[in-house]
N, C-alpha and C positions, 0 to 999 in steps of 0.2 A: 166096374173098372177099378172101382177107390180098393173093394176087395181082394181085387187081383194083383193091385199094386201093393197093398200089404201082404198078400203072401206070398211076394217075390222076394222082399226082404226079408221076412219071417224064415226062407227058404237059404238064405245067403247072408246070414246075420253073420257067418264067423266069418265069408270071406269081406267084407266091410270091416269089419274089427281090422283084419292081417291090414290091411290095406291105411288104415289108420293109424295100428301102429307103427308100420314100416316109414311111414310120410313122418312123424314125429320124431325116432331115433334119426333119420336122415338130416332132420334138420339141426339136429342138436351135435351129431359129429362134423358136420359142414363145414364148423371152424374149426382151422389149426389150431393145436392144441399151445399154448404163450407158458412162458416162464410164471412160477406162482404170483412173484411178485410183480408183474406185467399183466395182472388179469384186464379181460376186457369189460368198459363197462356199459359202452354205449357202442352203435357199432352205424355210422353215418354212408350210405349210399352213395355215391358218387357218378356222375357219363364220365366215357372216357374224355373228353372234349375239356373237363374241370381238369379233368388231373393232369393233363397236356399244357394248361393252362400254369399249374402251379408249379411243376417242374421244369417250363420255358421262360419262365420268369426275368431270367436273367437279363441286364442291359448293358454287360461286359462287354467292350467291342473285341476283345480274344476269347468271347463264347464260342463255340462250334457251331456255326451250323448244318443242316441237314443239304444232304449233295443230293441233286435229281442224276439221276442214273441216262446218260444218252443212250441210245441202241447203237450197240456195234456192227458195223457195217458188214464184218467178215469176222467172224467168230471163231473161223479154222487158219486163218492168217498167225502165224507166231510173231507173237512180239516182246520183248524184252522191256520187263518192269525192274527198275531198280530204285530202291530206299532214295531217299535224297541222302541219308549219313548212314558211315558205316557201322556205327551203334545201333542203329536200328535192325540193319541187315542183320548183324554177329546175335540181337538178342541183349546188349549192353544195357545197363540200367542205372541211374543216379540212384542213392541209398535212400534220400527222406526227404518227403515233401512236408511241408509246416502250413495247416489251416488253421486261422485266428476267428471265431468267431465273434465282431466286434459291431459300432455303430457309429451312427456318423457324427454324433457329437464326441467319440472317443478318438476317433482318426487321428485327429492334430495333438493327440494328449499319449494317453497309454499304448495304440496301436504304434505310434513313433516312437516312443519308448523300447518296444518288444523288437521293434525291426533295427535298430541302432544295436541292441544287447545279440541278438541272434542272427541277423540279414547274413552277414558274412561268413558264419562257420555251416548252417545247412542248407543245402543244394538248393531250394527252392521253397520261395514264404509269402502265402494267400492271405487277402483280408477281405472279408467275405461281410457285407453289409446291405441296409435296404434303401434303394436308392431312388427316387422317383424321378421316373422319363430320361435319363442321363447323366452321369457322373459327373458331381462339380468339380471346375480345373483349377480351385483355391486351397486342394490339400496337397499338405506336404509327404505325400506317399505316394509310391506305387506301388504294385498289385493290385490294387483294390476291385472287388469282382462284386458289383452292385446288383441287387434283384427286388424286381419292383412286387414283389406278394410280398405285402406285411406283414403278415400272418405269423407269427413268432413259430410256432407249432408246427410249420412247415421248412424251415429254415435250415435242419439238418438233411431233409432230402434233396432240399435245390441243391444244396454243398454237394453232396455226393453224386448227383446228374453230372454237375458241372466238372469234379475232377475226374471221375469216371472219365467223360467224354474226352476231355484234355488231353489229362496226363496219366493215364491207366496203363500204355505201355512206357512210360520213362524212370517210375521209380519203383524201389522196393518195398517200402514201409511209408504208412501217410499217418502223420501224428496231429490231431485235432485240439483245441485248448480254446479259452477261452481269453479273452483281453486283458482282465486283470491276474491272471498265471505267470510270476514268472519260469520260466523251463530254463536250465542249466543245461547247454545245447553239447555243450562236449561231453559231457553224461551221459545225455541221449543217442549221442554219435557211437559210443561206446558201446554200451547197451545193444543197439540195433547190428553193428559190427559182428556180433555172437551168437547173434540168431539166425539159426537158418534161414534161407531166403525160399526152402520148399514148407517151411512151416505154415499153418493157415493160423493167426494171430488175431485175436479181439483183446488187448491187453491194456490195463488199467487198476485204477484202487475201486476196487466193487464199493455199491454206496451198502450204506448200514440195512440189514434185513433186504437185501434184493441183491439181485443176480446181470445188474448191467453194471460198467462201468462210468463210475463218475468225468462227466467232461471240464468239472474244474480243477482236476487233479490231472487233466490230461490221458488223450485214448490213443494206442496206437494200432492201427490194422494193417492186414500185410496187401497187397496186391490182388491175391486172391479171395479176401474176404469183400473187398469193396467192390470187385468185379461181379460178384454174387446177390451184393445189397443192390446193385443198378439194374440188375437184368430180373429184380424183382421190388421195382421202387414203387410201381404201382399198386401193389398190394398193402405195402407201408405206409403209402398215405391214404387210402383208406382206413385202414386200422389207427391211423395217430389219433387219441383218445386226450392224450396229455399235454402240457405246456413245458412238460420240461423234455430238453432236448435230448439230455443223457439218457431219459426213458424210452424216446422214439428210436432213437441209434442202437437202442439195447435190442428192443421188438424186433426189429428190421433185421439185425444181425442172427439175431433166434429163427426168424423166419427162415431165411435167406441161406444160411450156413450151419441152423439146429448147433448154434455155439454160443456159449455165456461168457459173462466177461471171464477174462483169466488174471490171476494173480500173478502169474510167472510161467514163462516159456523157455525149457532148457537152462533152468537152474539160474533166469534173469529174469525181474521184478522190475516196475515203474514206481518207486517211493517215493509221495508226496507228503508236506509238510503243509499243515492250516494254521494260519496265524491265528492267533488270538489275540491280537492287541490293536488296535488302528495306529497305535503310535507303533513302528518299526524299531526304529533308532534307539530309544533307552531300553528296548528290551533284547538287541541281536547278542549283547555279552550273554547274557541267558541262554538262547535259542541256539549261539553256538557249541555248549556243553553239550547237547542233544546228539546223541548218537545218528535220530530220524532226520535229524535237521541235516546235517553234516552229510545224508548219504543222497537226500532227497534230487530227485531229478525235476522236479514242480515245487513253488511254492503259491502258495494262494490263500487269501486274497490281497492283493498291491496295489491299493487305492493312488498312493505319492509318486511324482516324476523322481525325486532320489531316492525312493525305496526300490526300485529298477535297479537304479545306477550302484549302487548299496549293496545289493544281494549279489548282482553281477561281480561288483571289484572283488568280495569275499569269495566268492568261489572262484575264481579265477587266480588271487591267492593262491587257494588251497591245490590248484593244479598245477601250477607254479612249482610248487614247493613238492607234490609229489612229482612232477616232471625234475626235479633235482634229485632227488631221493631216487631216482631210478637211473639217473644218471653216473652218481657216487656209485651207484651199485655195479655198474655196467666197467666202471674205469676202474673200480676194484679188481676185476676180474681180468682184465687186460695183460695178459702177458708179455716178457721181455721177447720173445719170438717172436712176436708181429712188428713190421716197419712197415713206413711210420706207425708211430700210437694209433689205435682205433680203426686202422685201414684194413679192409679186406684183402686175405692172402688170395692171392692170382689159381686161376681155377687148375684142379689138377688134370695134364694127360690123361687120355684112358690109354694110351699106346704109344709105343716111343715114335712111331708116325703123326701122333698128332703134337708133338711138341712144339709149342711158338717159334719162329726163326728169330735171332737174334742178330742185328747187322753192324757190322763194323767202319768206322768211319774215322778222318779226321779233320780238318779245320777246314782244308776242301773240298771233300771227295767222302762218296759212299763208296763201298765194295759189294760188289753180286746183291746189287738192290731188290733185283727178278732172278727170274731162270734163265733170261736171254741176254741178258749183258754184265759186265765183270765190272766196272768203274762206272760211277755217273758222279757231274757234279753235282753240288749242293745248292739247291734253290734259294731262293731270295729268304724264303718264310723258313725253311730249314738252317739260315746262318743266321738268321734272326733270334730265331728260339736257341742255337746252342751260345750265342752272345749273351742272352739273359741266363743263363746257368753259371757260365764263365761268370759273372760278375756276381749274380748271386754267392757263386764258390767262394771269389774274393774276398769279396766280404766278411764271409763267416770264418775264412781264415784269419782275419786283421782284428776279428772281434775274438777268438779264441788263442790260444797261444803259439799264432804264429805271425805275430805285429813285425818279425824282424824278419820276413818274409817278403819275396819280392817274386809276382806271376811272371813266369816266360813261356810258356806255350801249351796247347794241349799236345799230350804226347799220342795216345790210344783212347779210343769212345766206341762203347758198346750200348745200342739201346735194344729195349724189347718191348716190344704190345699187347700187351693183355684185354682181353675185348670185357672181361670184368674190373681188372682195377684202372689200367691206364697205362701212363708210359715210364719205362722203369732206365736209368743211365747209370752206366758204373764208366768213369771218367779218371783216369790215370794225367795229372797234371804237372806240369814241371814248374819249379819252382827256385827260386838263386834265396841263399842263407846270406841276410847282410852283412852279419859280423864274419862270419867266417868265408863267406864269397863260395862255400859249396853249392854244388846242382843235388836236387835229389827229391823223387818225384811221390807224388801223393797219390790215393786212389780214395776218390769218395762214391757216394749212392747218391741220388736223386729217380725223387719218384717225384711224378706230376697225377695225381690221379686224377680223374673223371667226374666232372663236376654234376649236378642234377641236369636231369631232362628240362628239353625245354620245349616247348610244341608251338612250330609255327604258323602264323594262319596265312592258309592256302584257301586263294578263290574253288569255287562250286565248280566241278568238271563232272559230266558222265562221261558211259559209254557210248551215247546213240549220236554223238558228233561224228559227221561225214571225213573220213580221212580221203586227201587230196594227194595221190603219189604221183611224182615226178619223174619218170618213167626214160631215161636219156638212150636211145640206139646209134652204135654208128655204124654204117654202109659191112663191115669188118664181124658185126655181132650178132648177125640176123638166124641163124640156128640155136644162139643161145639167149637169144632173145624169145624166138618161138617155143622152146623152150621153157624158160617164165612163163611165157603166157599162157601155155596146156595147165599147168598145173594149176597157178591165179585164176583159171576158169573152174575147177572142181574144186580148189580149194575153199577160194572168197566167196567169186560169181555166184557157184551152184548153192552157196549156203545165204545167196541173196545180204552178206554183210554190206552196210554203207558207206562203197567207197564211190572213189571217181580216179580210174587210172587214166592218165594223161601219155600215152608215148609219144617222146617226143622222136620225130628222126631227123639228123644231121646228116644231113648231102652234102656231098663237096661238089663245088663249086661246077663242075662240069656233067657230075651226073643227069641222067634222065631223073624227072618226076613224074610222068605217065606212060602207061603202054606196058610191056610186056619187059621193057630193060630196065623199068623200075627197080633200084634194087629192094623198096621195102613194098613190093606189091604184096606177095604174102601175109606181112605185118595189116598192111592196109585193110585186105581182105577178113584176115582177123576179125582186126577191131569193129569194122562196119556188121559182120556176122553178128557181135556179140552183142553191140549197142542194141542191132533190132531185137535179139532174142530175150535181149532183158531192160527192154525200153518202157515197163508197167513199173520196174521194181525202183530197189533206191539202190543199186549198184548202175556205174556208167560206166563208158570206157569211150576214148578219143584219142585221135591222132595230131600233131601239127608238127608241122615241116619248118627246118631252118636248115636256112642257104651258109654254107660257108664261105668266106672270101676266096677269091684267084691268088695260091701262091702256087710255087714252083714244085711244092712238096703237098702229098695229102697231110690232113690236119686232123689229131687225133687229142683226144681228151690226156692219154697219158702223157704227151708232152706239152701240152700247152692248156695248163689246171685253171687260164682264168677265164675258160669254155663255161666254167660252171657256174660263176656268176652270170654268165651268157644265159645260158639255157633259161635259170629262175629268173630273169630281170623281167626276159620275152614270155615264159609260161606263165605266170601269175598276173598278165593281160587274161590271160583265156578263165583263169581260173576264179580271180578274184581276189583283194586284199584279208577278207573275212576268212578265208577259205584256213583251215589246218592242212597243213603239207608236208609230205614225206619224200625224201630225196631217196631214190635206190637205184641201181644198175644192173645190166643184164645177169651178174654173179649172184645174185641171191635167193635165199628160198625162205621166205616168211609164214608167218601163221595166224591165226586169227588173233592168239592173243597177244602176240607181238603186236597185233594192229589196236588192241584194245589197252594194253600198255600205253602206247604212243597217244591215244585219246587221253589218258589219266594224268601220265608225264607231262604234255604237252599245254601248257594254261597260256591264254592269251593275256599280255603287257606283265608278266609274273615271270614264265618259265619256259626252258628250251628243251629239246630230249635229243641227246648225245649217246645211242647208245653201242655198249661194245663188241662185236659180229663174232660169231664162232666162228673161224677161218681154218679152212679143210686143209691137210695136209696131203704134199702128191699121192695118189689113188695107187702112181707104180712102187713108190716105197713102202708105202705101209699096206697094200693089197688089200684095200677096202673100199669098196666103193659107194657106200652110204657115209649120209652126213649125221651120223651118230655121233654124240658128246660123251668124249672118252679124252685122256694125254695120249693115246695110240696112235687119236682120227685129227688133230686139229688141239688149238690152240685159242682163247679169246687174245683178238688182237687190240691190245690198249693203244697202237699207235696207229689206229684208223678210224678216223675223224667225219668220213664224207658221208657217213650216213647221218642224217639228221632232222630234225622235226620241227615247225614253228607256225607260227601265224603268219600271212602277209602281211598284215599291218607291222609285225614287229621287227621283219626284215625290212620292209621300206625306210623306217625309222634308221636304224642300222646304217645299211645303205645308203642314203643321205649323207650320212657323217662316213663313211667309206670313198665316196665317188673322189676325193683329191685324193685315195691312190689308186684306184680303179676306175675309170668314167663309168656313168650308166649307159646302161643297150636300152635303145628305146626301138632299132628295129634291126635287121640282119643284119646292113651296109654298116653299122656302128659296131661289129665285132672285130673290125678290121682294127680301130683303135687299140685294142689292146693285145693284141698281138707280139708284141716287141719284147724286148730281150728283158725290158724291165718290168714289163706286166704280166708274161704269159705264164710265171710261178706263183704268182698270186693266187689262190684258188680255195684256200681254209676259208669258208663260210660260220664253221664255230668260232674260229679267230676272230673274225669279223665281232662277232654276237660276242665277246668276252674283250677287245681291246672299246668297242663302238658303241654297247649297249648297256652299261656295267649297272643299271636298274634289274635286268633280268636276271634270274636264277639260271644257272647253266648246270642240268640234270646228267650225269653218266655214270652210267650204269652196265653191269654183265647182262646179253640178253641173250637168252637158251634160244628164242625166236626167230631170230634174224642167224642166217647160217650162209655163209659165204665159202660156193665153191671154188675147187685150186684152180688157180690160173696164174702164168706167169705176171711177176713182179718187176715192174720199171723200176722203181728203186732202186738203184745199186745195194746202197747202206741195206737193206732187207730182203735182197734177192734169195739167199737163202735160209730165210726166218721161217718158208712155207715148206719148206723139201721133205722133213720127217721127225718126228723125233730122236734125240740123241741115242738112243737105243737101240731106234730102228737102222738109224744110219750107222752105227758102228756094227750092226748084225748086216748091213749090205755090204760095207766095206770088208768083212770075215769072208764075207761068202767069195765077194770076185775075186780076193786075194787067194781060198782055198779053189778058182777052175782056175786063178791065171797057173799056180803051181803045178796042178795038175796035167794041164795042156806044154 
């Protein structure tokens, strides 16, 4: 057997060889191949269970944790996910996040230093330490992101787990630095400002003879490079060999993205400056002749709490004085053509239709405000603001050479709006000459331009809020009621959106409510149809009935407007005070995002939504019978009010302070109360919400969504604001005038 065993191998001696040496090159190409200066020297084994261990380290209570996934009940159900903010949705991104790698004896010293010089100019600024079982509450900072692995050598990967997981989609560049670093932050703003944001970025001062970037001169990476280093961390820590942090972040970066550090990206450099003196102060007259010094975006190393404050005021200085210098430059350039100095000229037409209108006015009265009226007066805030012009004018007359001058009236006042510079007035003023007793009139300019933006903060609203609509029928409306409600069933219903339609129907007083004389049996029948057909989903629909009192005449919503306080006192029992609710009537044709509008517009103890209805013009004059958005088909009508949106709690609130001049309806028999000649015009519920609630923002706005068909006008004053447009009507008027001649 030993023979046979020997000349088996005897027989197969080259394939043993092959096989030997192929197991031997395999192992030697196995490792990725590292930067010269990043050789590996030892290479330590690791379970995955360690390196979960060292990269969870963290004891920040704004760590991230890991989410258990629930099972989804219905998997083919559509549901709508939306961001919490709309930065997030759009893709929006802050510019520079600031990691300090620092310790817990420097907290209360340097790391407070660094956050007093830089906290406020970039976006967001980390201090990253080691901290055992819980962060102590006797330092004077925040941020501080504590991680219990001491391990020094691990410390640039816990950093990068942690903002990885954070903030990986909020910003664009994440710049790393050590505690004793100062960074000249508006440098860095500057800098990062120019660089691409699709650039992949490792940038920094490479250290001497190697190919990473030094972390005491400060690293900056872009978004996509650390996205790369996280989704391969676990191999980086296996591989960390070394104690220095700048060598691990270099590895990782090599690995991860096959990229070295960089000197410059797009013609822009990170220059840093190394002290050389532990004393600061007797030697900055030196250090500021220095071309390096003077352009440096780091300086290091800044042991002293005034060598911080020191280095700061000096460059801060220096930006100072070039923000002057670019200044001088700017007003040099300034020509006599521009009014005022430094103002942007008002944007030009593209076509002489789009020219600004220009409105003419004087001390009481506008002219052809609109399209639809020829004269209005001047509001409280309009004689307000031309009073402070007037007086301003005064003045600068008594101050210039016109002291023997005496104001007597504006004569003519033109202003204009410009949606880029603001509001422009050419003001012809009359004036009495003291010594000689002449009249004789001036014309001066005023602009008022547009001051900075300013962003209000608005409580947290979605979409997936249930709109609550108020749905009012009378006995008179029930084909155009049925009507609404074919469409609201394939429109809303069929697309299962989250409402709850509530019809209400108003009986007079003698009507049947059951049997076949019902007049809203149909209705009835409807709603009960649709409730069962979509009684799984989150669309509702209901009915409730209000009795109207016994008078001698039936009782109608268009003459007697303060039904409508009626209606909401009684519906928002059924509905609930929580509830968002939409006020609408049989005229309307809505759409989903009109209804998702009204979820966003509409904020509880904040805001109301007012908005403005496209109002159809007769179908017989203008011979169209879609509610298409055209000046052909219709009109948005600013003087109708009754559609509207709010919370109940913030009408209740309202209402209370309302009831001494309207009672509230607590049931039917109480509608008879206000009935009378001095309540039954009462009926603006936006009025209500702007004389009663003056905490609330009151929202209105054009809405393409809400489309209100023609139907005659109680109004006197508006009777004919719906008939056609001027166009149309003077081509109907050509026409019967060409058969009456004819005939």
């Amino acid at each position: 057997m030993f023979k046979g065993t020997i000349r088996f191998f005897s027989e197969n001696v080259y394939l043993f060889m092959g096989i030997l040496i192929g197991l031997y090159f395999s192992n030697i190409f196995s490792y990725t191949e590292a930067p010269s200066s990043c050789t590996i020297k030892t290479r330590s084994i690791r379970n995955e269970t360690e390196i979960q261990e060292i990269i969870n380290s963290s004891v920040n209570k704004f760590a991230p944790k890991p989410l258990i996934k629930k099972p989804v009940s219905n998997p083919n159900k559509p549901k709508l996910i939306r961001p919490r903010y709309y930065s997030t949705e759009l893709g929006i991104r802050e510019k520079l996040f600031v990691g300090i790698f620092t310790s817990e004896e420097k907290i209360n010293s340097q790391a407070i230093h660094i956050n007093k010089t830089i906290g406020h100019i970039v976006d967001k600024i980390k201090f990253f330490i080691t901290a055992q079982y819980k962060l102590k509450t006797q330092y004077n900072l925040t941020g501080l992101v504590g991680f219990t692995d001491s391990r020094h050598k691990y410390r640039p990967f816990q950093v990068i787990k942690f903002v990885a997981d954070t903030f990986s989609q909020g910003y664009d560049y994440y710049f790393f630095a050590n505690d004793y670093t100062f960074i000249n932050a508006h440098r860095l703003n500057e800098i990062i400002k120019k660089i691409s944001v699709s650039m992949d970025v490792y940038l920094g001062k490479r250290v001497k003879d190697g190919s990473y970037c030094n972390l005491d001169s400060g690293i900056l990476i872009s978004a996509s490079v650390l996205k790369a280093m996280r989704n391969h961390l676990d191999w980086c820590i296996m591989n960390a060999v070394s104690e220095d942090p700048s060598e691990n972040i270099g590895r990782c970066a090599y690995h991860s993205f096959a990229i070295s550090c960089q000197e410059s990206v797009q013609m822009e450099s990170l220059p840093s400056f190394k002290i050389k003196h532990f004393e600061l102060l007797p030697h900055l007259k030196e250090m500021t002749m220095k071309k390096e010094f003077n352009e440096a975006v780091t300086v290091y190393p800044v042991l002293k709490k005034d060598d911080f404050y020191t280095l700061n005021a000096y460059f801060l200085k220096q930006r100072l004085a070039m923000l002057q210098e670019e200044t001088q430059d700017i007003s040099t350039l300034l020509t006599g053509e521009e009014w005022p100095p430094g103002q942007r000229q008002g944007a030009k037409p593209a076509t002489r239709f789009d020219l600004p209108r220009q409105y003419y006015f004087n001390a009481t009265h506008i002219f052809f405000p609109d399209d639809f009226s020829t004269l209005k007066q001047l509001n409280k805030a309009e004689l307000k603001e031309h009073e402070e012009i007037i007086e301003e004018i005064k003045l600068k007359t008594l101050n210039g050479n016109g002291k023997n001058l005496k104001y007597m009236e504006l004569v003519n006042g033109y202003k204009l709006f410009d949606l880029s510079r603001g509001m422009d007035y050419t003001l012809d003023v009359k004036f009495e000459d003291l010594n000689s007793g002449k009249q004789l009139i001036k014309r001066f300019e005023v602009c008022k331009p547009l001051g900075n933006i300013e962003i209000i903060q608005v409580p947290y609203v979605t979409e997936n809020t249930r709109v609550n609509i108020l749905f009012p029928v009378q006995e008179t409306e029930v084909p155009l009621a049925t009507e609404f409600l074919t469409n609201y069933a394939s429109l809303i219903m069929d697309r299962k959106e989250k409402t709850f339609l509530l019809v209400i129907l108003l009986y007079q007083y003698n009507s049947e409510s059951k049997g076949s004389k019902d007049p809203f049996a149909e209705l009835k029948s409807f709603s009960t149809a649709a409730a069962n057909k979509y009684k799984n989903d989150d669309v509702k629909i209901a009915w409730l009935s209000i009795r109207l009192p016994d008078l001698p005449k039936p009782l109608y919503l268009e003459d007697n407007r303060a039904l409508n306080f009626a209606i909401v006192d009684l519906a928002l029992k059924k509905i609930g005070l929580d509830s968002l609710t939409l006020i609408l009537d049989v005229y309307c044709n809505i759409s989903v995002e009109f209804l998702n509008r009204v979820r966003m517009n509409t904020i509880q103890d904040f805001q109301i939504f007012n908005p403005i209805p496209f109002r159809q013009y007769n179908p017989k004059v203008t011979q169209m019978n879609t509610l298409d958005i055209n000046k052909f088909n219709g009109h948005f009508d600013r003087e109708e009010y009754k559609y509207i949106s709010f919370y109940g709690k913030d009408y209740v609130i309202a209402r209370k302070k309302h009831q001494h001049i309207l009672p509230l309806i607590r049931v039917d028999n109480d509608i008879s109360n206000i009935l009378d000649e001095d309540h039954k015009t009462i009926g603006n519920i936006f009025e209500m919400f702007i004389k009663y609630y003056d905490k609330l923002h009151c929202m209105r706005a054009t809405e393409m969504g809400l489309k209100i068909r023609y139907h005659d006008e109680t109004d006197w004053r508006r009777k004919n604001a719906f008939l056609g447009s001027e166009a149309e009507l003077a081509k109907l008027m050509l026409t019967k005038k060409e058969i009456y001649e004819a005939s």
